[in-house]
PDB file of N, CA, C and O in Angstrom, chain B, residues numbered from 101:
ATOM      1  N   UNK B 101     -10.072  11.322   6.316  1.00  0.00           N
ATOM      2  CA  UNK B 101      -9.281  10.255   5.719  1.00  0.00           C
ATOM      3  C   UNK B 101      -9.198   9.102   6.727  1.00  0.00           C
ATOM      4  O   UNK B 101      -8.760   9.245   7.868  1.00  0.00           O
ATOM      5  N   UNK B 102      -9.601   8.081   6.277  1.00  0.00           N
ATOM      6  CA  UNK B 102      -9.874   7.041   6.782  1.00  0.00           C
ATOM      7  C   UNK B 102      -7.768   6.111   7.326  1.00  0.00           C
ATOM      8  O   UNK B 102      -6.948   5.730   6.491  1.00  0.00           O
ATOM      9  N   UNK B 103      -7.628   6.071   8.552  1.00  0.00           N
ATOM     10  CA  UNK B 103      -6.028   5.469   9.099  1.00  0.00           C
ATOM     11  C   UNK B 103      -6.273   4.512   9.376  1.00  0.00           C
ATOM     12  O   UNK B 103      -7.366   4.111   9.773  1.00  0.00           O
ATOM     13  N   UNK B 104      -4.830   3.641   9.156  1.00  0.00           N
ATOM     14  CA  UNK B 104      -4.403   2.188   9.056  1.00  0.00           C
ATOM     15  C   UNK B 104      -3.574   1.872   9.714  1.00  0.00           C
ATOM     16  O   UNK B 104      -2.607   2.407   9.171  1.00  0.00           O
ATOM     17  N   UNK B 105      -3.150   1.261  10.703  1.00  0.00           N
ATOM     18  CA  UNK B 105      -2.109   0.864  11.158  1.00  0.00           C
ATOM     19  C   UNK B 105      -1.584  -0.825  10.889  1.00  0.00           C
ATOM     20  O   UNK B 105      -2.039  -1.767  11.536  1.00  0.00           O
ATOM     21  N   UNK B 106      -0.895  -0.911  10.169  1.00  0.00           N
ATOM     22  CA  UNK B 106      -0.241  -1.834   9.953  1.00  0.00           C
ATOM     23  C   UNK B 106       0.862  -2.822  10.398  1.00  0.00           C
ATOM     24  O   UNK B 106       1.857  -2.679   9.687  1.00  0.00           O
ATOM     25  N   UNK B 107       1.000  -3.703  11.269  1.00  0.00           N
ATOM     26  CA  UNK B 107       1.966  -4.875  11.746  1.00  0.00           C
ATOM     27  C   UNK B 107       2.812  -5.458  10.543  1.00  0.00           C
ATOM     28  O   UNK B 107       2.161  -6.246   9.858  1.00  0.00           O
ATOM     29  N   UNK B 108       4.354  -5.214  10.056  1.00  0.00           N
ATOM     30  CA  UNK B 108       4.508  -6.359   9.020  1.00  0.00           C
ATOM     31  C   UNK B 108       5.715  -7.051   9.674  1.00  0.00           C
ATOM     32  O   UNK B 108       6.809  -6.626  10.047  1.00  0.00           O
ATOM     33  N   UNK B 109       4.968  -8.618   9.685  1.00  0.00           N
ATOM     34  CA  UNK B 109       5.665  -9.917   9.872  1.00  0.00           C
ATOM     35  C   UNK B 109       6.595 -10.212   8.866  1.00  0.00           C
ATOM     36  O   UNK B 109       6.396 -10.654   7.735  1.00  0.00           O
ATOM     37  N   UNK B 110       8.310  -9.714   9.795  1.00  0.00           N
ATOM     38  CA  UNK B 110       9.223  -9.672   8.699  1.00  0.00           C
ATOM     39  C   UNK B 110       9.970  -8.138   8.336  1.00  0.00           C
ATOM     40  O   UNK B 110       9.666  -7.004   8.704  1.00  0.00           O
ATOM     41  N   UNK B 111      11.160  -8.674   7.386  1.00  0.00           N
ATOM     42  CA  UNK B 111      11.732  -7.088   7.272  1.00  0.00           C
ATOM     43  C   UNK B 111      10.607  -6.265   6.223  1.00  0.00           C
ATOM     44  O   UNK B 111      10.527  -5.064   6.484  1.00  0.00           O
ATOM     45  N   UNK B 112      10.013  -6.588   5.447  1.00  0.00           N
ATOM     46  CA  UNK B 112       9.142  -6.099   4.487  1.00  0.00           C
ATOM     47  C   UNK B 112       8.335  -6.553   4.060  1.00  0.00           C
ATOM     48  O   UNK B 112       8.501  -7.773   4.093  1.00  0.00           O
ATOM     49  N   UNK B 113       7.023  -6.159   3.413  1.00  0.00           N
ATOM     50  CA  UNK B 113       6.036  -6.462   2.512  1.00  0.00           C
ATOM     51  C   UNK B 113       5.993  -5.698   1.266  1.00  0.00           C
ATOM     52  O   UNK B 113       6.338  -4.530   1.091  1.00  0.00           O
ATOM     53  N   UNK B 114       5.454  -6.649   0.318  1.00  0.00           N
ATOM     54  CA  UNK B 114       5.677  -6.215  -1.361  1.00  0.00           C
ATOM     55  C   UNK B 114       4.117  -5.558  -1.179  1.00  0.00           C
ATOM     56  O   UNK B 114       3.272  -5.998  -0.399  1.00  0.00           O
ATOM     57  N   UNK B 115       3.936  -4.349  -2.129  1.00  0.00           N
ATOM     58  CA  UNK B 115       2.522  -3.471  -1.855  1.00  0.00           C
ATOM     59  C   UNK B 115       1.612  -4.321  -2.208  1.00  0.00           C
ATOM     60  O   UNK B 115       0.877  -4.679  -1.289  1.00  0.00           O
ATOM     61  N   UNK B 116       1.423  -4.740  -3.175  1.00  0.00           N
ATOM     62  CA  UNK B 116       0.552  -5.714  -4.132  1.00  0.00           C
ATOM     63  C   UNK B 116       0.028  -6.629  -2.542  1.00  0.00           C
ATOM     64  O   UNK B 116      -1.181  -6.549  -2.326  1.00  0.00           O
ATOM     65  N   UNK B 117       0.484  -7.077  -1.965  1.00  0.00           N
ATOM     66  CA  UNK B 117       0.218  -8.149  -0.722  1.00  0.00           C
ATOM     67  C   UNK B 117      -0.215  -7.509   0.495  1.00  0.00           C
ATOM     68  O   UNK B 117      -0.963  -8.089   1.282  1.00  0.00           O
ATOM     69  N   UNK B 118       0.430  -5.774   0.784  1.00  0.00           N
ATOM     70  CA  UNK B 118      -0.672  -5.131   1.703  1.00  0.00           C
ATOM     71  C   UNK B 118      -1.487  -4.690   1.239  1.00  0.00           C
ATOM     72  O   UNK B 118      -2.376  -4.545   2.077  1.00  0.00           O
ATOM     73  N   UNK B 119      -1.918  -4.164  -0.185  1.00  0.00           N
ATOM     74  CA  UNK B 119      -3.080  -4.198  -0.222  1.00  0.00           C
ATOM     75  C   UNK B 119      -4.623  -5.042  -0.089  1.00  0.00           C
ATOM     76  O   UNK B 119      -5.786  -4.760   0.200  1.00  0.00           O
ATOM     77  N   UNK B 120      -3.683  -6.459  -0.566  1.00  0.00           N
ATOM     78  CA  UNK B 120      -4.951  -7.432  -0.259  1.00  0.00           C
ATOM     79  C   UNK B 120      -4.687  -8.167   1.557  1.00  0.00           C
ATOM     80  O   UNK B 120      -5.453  -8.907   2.174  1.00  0.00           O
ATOM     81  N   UNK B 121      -3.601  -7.718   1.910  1.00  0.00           N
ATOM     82  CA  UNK B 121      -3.952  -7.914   3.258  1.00  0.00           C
ATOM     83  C   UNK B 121      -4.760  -6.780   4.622  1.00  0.00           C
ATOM     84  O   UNK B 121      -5.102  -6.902   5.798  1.00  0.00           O
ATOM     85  N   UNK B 122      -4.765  -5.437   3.294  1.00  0.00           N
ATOM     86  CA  UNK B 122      -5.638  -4.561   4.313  1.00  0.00           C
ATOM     87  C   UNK B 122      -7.029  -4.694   3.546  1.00  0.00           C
ATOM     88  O   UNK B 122      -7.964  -3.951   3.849  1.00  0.00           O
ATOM     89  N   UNK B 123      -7.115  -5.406   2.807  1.00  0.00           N
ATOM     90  CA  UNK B 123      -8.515  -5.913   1.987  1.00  0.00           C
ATOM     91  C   UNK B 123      -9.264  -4.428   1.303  1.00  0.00           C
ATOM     92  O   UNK B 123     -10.455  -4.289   1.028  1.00  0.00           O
ATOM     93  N   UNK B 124      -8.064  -3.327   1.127  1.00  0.00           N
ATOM     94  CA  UNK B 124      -8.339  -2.167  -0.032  1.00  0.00           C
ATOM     95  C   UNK B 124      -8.719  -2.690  -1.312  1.00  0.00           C
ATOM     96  O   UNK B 124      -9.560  -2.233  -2.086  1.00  0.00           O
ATOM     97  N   UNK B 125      -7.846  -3.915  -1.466  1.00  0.00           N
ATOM     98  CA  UNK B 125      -7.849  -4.584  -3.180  1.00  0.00           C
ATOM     99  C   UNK B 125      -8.318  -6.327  -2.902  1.00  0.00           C
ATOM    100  O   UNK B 125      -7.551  -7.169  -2.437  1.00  0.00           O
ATOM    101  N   UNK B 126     -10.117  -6.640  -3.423  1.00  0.00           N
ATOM    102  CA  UNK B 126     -10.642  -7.966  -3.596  1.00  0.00           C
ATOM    103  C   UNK B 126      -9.296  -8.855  -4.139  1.00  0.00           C
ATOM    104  O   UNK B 126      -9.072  -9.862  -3.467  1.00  0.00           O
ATOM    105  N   UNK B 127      -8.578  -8.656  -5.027  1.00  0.00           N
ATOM    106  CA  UNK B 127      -7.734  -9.323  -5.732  1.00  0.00           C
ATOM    107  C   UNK B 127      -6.990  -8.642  -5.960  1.00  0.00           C
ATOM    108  O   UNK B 127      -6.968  -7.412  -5.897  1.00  0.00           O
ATOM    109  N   UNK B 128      -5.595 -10.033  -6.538  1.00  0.00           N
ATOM    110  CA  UNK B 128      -4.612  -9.178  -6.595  1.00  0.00           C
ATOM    111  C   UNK B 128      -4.497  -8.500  -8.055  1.00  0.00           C
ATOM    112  O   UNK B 128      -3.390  -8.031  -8.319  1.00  0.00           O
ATOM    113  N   UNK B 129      -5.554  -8.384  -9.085  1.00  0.00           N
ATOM    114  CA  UNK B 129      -5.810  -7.843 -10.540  1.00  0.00           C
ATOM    115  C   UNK B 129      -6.256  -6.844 -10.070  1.00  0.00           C
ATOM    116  O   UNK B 129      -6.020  -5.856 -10.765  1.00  0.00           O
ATOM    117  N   UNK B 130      -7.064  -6.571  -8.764  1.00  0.00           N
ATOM    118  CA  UNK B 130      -7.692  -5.348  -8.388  1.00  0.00           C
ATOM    119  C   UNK B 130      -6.648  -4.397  -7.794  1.00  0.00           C
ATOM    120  O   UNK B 130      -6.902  -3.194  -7.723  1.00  0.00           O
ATOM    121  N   UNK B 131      -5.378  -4.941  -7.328  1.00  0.00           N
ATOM    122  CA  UNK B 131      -4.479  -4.793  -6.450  1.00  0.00           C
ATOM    123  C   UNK B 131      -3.132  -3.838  -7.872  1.00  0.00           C
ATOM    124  O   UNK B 131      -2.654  -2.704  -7.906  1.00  0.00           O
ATOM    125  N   UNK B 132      -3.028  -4.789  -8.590  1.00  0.00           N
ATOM    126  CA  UNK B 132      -2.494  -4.141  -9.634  1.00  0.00           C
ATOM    127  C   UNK B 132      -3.132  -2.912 -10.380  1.00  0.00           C
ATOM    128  O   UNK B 132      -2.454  -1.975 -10.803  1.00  0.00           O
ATOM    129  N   UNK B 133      -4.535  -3.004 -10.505  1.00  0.00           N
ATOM    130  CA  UNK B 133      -4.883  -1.743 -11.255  1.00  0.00           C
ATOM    131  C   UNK B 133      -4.732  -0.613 -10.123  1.00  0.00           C
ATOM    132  O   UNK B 133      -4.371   0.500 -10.507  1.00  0.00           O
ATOM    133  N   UNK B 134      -4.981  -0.816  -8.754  1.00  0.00           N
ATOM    134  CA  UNK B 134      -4.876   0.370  -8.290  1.00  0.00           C
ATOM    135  C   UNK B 134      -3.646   1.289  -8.441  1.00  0.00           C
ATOM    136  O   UNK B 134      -3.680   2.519  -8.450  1.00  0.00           O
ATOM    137  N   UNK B 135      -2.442   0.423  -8.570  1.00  0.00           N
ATOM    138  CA  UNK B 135      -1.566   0.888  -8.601  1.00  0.00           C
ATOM    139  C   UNK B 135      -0.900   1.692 -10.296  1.00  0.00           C
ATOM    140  O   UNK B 135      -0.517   2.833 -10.556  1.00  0.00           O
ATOM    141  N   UNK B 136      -1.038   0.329 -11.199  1.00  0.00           N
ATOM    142  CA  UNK B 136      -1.183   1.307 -12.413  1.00  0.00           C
ATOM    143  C   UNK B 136      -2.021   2.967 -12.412  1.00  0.00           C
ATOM    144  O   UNK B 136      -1.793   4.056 -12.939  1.00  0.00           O
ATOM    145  N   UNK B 137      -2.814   2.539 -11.726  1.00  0.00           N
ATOM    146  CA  UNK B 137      -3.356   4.016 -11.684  1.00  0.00           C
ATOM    147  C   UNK B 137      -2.999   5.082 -11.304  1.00  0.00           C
ATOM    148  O   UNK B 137      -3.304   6.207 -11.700  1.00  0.00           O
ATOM    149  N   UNK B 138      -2.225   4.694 -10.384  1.00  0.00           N
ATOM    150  CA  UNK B 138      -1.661   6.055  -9.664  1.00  0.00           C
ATOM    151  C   UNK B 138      -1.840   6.523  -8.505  1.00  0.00           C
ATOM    152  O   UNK B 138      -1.300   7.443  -7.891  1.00  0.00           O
ATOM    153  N   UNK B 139      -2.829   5.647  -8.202  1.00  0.00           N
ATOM    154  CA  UNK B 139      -3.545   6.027  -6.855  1.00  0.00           C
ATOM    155  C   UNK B 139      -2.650   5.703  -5.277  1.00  0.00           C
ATOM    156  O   UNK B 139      -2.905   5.973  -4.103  1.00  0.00           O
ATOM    157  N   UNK B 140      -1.703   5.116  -5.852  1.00  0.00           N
ATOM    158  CA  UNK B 140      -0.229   4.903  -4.329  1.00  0.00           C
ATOM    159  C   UNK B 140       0.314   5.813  -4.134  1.00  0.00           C
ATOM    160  O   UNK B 140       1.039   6.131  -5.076  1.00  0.00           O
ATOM    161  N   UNK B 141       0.336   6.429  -3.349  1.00  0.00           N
ATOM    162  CA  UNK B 141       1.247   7.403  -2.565  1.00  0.00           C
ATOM    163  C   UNK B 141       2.287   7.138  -1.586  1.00  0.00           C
ATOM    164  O   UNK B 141       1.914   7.071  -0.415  1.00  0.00           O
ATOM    165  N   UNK B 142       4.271   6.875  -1.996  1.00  0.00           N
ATOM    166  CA  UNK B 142       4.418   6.113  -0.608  1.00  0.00           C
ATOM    167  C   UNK B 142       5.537   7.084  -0.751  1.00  0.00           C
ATOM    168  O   UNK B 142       6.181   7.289  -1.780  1.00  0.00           O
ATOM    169  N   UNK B 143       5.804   8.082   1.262  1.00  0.00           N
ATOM    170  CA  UNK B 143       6.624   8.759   1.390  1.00  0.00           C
ATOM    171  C   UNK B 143       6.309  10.210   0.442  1.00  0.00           C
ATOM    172  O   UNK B 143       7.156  11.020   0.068  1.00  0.00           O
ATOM    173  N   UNK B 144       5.506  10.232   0.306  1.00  0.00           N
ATOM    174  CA  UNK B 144       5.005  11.825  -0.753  1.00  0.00           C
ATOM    175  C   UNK B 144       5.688  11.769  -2.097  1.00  0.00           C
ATOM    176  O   UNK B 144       6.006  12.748  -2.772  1.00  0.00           O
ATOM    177  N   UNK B 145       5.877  10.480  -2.403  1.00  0.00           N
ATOM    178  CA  UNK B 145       5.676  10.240  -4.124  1.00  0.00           C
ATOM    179  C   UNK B 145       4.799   8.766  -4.450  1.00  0.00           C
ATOM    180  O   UNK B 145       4.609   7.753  -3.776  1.00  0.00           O
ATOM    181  N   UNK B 146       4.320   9.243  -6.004  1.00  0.00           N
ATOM    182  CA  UNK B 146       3.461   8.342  -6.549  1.00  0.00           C
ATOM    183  C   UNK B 146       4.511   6.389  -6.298  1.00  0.00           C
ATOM    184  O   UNK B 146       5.626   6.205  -6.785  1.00  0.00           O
ATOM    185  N   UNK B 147       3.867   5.472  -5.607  1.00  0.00           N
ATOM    186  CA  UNK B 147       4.781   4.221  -6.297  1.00  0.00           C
ATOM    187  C   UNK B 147       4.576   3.535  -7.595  1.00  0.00           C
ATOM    188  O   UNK B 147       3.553   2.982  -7.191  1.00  0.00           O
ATOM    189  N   UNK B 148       4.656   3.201  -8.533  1.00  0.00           N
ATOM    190  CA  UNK B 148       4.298   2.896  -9.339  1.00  0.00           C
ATOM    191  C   UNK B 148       5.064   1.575  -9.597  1.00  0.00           C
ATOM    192  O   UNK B 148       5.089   1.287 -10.793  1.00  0.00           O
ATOM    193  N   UNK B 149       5.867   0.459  -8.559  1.00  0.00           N
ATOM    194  CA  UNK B 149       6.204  -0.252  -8.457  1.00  0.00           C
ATOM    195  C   UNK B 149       5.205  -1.437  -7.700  1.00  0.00           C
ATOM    196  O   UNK B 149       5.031  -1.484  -6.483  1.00  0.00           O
ATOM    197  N   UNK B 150       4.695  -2.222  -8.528  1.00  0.00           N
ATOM    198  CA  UNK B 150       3.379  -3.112  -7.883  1.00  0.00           C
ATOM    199  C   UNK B 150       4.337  -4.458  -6.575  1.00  0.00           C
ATOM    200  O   UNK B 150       3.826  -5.068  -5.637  1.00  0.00           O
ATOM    201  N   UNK B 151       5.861  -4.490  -7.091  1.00  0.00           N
ATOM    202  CA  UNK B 151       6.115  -4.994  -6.342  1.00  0.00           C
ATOM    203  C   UNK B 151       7.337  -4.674  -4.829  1.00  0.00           C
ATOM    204  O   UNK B 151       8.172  -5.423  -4.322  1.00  0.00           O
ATOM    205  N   UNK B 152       6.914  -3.181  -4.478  1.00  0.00           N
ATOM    206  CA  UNK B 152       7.886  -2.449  -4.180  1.00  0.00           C
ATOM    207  C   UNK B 152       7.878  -3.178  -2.749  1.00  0.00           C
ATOM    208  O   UNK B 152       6.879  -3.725  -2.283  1.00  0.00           O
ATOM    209  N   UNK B 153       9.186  -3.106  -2.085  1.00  0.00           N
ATOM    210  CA  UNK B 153       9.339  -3.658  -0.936  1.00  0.00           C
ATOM    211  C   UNK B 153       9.242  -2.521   0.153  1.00  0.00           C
ATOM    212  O   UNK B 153      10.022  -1.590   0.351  1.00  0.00           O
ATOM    213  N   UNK B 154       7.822  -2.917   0.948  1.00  0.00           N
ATOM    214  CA  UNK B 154       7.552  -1.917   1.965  1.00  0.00           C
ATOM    215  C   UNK B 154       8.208  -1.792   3.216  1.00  0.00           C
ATOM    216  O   UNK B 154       8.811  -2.836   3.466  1.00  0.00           O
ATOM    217  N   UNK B 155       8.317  -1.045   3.989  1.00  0.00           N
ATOM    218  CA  UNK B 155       9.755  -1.433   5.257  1.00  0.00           C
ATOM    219  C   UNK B 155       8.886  -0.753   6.376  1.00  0.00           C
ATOM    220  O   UNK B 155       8.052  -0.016   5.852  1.00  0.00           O
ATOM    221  N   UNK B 156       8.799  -0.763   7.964  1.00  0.00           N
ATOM    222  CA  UNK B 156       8.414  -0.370   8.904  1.00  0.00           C
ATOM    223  C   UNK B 156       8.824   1.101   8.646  1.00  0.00           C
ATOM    224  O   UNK B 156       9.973   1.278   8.241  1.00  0.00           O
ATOM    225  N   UNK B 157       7.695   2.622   8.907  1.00  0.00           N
ATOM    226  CA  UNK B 157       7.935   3.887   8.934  1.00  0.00           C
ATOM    227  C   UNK B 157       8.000   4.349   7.575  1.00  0.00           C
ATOM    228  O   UNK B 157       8.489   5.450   7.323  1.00  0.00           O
ATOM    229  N   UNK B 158       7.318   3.213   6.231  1.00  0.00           N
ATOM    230  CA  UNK B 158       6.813   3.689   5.411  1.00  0.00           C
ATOM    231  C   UNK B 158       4.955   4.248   5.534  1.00  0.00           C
ATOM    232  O   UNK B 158       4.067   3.487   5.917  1.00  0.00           O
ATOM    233  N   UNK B 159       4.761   5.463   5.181  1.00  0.00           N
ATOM    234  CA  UNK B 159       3.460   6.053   5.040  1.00  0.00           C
ATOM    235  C   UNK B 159       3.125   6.031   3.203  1.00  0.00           C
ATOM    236  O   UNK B 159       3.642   6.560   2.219  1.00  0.00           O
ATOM    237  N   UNK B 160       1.906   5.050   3.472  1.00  0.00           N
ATOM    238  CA  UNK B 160       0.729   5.311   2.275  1.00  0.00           C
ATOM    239  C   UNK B 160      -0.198   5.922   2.236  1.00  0.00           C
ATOM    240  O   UNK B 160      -0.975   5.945   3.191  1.00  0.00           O
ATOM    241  N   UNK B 161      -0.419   6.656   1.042  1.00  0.00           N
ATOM    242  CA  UNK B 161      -1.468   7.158   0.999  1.00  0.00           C
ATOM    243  C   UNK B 161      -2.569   6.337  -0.397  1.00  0.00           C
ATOM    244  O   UNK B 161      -2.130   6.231  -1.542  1.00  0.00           O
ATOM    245  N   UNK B 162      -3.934   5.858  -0.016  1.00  0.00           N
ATOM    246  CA  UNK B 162      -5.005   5.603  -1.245  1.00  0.00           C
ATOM    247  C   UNK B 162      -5.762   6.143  -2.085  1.00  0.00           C
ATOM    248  O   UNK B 162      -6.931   6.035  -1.715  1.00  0.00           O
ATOM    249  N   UNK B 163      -5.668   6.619  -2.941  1.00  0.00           N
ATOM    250  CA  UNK B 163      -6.664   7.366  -3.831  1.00  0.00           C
ATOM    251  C   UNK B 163      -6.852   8.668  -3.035  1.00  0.00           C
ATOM    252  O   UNK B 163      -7.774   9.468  -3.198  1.00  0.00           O
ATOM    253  N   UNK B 164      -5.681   8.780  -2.008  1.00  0.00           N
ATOM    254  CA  UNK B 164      -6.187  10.374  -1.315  1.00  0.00           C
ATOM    255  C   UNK B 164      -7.016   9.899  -0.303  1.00  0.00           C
ATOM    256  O   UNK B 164      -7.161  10.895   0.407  1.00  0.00           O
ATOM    257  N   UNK B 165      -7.730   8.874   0.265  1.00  0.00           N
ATOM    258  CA  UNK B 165      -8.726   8.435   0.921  1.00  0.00           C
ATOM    259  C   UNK B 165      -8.462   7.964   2.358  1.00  0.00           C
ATOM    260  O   UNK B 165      -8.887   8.349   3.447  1.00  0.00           O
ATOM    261  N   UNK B 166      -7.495   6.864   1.930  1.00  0.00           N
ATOM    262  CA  UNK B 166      -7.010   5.926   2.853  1.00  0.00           C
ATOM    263  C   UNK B 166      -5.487   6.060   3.298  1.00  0.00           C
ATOM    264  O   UNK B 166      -4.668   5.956   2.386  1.00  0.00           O
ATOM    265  N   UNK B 167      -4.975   6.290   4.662  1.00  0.00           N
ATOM    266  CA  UNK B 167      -3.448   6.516   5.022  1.00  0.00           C
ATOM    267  C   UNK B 167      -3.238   5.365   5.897  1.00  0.00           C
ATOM    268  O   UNK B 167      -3.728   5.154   7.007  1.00  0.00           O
ATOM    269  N   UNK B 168      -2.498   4.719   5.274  1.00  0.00           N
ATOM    270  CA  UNK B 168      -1.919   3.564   5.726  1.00  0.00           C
ATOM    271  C   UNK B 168       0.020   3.832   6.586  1.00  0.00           C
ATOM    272  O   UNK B 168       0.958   4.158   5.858  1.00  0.00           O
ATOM    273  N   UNK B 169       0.226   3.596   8.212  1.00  0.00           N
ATOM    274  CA  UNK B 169       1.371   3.452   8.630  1.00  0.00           C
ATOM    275  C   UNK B 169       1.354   2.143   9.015  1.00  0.00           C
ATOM    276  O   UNK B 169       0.491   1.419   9.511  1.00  0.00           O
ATOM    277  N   UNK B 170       3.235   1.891   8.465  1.00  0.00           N
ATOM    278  CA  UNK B 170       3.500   0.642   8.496  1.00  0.00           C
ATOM    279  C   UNK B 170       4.103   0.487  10.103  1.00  0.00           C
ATOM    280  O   UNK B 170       4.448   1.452  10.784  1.00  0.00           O
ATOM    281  N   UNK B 171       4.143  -0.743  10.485  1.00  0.00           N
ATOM    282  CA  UNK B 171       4.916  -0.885  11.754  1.00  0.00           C
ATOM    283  C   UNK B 171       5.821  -1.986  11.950  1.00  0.00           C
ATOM    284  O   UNK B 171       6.451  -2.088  13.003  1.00  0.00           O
TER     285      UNK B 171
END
């Protein structure tokens, strides 16, 4: 499984915006379907909130693929 370490400038980032800032999602339509899908994992449940507010010592997981820690 491919790890991420992540910097966020600020108390939080909305997912939809780390995904296209870890360039997982071309766009942010690409950015939304991932998530309709199901494929977010944050804290060992599905998010299904495209605009969820991410906080430092949140863990993602991508399609099972990709593990993203925030910092």
């Amino acid at each position: 499984m491919e790890e991420i370490t992540f910097t966020i400038e600020g108390p939080y980032i909305e997912l939809l915006a780390l995904l296209k800032a870890t360039s997982i999602a071309q766009t942010g339509g690409h950015a939304k379907f991932i998530v309709e899908d199901g494929d977010v994992v944050r804290n060992g449940e599905v998010e299904e909130r495209k605009r969820a507010k991410l906080v430092p010592g949140d863990i993602l997981e991508i399609g099972g693929e990709i593990r993203i820690f925030l910092k």
